[in-house]
C-alpha positions as CSV (number, residue, x, y, z in Angstrom):
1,X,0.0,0.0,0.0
2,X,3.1,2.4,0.5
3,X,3.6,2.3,-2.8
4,X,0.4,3.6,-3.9
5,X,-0.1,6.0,-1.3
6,X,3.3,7.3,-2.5
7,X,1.8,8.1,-6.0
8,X,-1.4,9.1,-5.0
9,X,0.7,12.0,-2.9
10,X,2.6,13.0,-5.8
11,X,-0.2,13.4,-7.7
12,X,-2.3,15.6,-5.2
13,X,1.0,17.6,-5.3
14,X,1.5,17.9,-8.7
15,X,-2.1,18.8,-9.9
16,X,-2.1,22.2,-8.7
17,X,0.4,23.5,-11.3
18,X,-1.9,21.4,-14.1
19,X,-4.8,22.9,-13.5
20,X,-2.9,26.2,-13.3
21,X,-1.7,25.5,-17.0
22,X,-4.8,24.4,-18.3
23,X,-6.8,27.3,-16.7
24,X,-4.6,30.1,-18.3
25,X,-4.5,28.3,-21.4
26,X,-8.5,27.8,-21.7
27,X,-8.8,31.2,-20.5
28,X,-7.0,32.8,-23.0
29,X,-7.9,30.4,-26.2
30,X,-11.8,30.7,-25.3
31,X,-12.1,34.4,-23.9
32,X,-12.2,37.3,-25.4
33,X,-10.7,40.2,-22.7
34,X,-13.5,43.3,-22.6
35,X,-16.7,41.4,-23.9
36,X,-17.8,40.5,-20.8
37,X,-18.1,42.8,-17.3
38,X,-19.2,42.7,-14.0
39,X,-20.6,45.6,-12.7
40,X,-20.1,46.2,-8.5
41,X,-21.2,49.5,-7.8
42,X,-18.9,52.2,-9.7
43,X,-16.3,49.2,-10.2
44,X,-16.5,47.4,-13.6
45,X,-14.4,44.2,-13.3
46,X,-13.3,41.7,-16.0
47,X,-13.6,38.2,-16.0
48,X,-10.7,37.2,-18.2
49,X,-8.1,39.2,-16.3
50,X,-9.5,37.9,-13.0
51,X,-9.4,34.6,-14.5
52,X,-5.6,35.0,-15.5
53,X,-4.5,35.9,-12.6
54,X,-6.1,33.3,-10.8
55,X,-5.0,30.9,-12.7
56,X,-1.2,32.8,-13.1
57,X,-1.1,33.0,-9.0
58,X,-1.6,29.5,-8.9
59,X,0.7,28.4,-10.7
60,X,3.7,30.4,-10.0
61,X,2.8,29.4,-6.2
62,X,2.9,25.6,-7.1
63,X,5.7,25.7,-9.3
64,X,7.9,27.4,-6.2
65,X,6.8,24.4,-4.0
66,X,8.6,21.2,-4.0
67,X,7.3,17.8,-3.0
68,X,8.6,16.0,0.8
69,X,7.6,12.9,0.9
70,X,8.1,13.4,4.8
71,X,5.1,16.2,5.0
72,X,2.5,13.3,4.1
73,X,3.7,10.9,6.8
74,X,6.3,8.8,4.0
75,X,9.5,8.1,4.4
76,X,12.0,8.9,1.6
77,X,13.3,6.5,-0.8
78,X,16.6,6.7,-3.2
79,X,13.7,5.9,-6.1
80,X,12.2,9.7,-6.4
């Protein structure tokens, strides 16, 4: 079981910066920045730029972070 509780780590580690990809890439193939706005009082707001840097702030967050074995309870092995 260590083994695939090992993998299933890395992979709850490694999807952040995925779907931090994937978001700014859908965002920008499928938007179109100014068509669309939200209106919040005398504030108009943009969804494609608040979508881009969502997506952007994730992913330069999850990129910076590394994977430890040791922070889920695992012990290192000379295989990663």
């Amino acid at each position: 079981m260590g083994k695939w509780l090992r993998i299933w780590t890395k992979i709850h580690h490694y999807h952040h910066p995925v779907i931090g990809f994937c978001g700014l890439l859908v965002t920008v193939v499928f938007s179109r920045p100014g068509t669309d706005l939200i209106t919040v009082g005398p504030i108009q707001l943009d969804p494609f730029y608040l979508s881009v840097v969502g997506f952007g702030i994730l992913l330069v967050l999850s990129i910076g972070d590394e994977y430890d074995p040791a922070d889920y309870g695992l012990e290192s092995s000379e295989s990663d």
